[in-house]
One Martini backbone bead per residue (centre of mass of N, CA, C, O) as a GRO file, in nm:
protein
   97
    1UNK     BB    1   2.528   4.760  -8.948
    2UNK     BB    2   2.707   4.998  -8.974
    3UNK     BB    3   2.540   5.203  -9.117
    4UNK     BB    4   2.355   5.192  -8.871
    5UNK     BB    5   2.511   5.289  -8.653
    6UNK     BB    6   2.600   5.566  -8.771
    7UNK     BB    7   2.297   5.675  -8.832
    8UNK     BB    8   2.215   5.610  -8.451
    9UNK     BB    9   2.441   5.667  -8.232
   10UNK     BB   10   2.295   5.890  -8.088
   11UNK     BB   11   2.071   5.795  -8.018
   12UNK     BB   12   2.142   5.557  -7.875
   13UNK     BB   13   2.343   5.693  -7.655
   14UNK     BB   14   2.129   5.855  -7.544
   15UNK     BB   15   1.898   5.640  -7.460
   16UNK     BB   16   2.100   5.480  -7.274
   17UNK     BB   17   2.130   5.774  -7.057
   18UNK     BB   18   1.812   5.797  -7.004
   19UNK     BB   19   1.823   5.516  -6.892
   20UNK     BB   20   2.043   5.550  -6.679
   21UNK     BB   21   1.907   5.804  -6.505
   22UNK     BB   22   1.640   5.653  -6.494
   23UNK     BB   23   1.747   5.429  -6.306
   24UNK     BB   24   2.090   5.344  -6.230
   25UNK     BB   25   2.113   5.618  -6.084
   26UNK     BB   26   2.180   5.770  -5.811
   27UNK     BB   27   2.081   6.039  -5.964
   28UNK     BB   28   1.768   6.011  -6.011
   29UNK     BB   29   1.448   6.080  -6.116
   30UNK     BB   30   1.316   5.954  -5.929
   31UNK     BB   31   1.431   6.034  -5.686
   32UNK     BB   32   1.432   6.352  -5.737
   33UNK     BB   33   1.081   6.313  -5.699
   34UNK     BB   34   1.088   6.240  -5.427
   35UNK     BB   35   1.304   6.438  -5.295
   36UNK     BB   36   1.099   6.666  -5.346
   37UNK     BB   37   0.834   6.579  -5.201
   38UNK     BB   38   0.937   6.580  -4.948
   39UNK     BB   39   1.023   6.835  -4.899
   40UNK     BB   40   0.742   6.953  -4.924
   41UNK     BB   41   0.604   6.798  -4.692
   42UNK     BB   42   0.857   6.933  -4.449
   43UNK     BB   43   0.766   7.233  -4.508
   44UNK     BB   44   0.443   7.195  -4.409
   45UNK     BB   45   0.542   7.110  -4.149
   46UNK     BB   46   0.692   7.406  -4.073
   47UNK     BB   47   0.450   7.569  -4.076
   48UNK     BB   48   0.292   7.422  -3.906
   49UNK     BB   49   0.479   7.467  -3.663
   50UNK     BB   50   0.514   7.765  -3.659
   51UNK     BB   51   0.211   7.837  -3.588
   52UNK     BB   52   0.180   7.693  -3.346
   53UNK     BB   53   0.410   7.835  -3.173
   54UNK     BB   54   0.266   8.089  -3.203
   55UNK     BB   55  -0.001   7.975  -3.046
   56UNK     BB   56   0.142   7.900  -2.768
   57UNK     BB   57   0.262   8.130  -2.695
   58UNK     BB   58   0.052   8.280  -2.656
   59UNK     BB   59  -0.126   8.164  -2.446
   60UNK     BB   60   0.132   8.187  -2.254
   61UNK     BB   61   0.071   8.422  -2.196
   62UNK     BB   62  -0.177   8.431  -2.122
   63UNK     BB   63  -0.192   8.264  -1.911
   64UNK     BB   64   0.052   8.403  -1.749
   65UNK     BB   65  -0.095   8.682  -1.686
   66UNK     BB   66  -0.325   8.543  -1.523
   67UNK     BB   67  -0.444   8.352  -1.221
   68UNK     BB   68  -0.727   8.279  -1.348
   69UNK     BB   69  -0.653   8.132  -1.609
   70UNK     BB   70  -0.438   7.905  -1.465
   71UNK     BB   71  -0.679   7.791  -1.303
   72UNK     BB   72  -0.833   7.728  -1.542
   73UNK     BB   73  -0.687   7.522  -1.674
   74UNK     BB   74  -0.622   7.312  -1.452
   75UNK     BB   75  -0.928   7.256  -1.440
   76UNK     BB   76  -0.972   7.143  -1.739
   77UNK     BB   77  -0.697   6.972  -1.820
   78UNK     BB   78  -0.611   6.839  -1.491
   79UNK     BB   79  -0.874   6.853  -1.282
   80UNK     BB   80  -0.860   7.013  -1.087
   81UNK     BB   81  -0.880   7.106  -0.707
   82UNK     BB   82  -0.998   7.211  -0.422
   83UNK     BB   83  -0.980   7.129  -0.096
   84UNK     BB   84  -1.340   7.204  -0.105
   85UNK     BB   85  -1.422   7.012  -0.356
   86UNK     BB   86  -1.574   6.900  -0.597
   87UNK     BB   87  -1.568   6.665  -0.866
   88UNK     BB   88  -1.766   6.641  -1.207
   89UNK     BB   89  -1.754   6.416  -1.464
   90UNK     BB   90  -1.918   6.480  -1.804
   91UNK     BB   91  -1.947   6.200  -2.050
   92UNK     BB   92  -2.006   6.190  -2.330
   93UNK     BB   93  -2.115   6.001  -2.603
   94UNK     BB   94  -1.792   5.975  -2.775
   95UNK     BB   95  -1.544   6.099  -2.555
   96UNK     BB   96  -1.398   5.912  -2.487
   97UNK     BB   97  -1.037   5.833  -2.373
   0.00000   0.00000   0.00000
């Protein structure tokens, strides 16, 4: 036993510490690889948000740049409408919100 013991005990430390790395330890390799797959995912999310933004400010740029726009605006998005006029919402089958 002990020859065997000196034989592979390089072998036998490595593969607990492999062990313990991927399974034990709180900075374990699976953990790290959730951990990467989320950053992954936040960064993903970051890209999208900052193109949003980008395309928000735009809107808003033009929309508030002509009293026109902002009309259009207001009677699309909230149904506005003026005080003098009727206001007819056409609502096709699968569209209800």
């Amino acid at each position: 036993m002990l020859n065997l013991w000196n034989k592979y005990k390089y072998w036998l430390i490595g593969l607990i510490a492999i062990t313990w790395m991927t399974v034990f330890d709180s900075n374990n390799f699976i953990e790290l690889v959730q951990l990467r797959r989320e950053v992954s995912d936040l960064e993903e999310k970051r890209d999208y948000y900052k193109a949003e933004i980008i395309n928000v400010r735009k809107e808003e740029k033009e929309l508030f740049s002509n009293i026109r726009n902002l009309e259009k605006f207001a009677r699309e998005k909230y149904l506005m409408k003026k005080d003098n006029e009727d206001l007819f919402i056409i609502v096709e089958e699968g569209e209800r919100k």
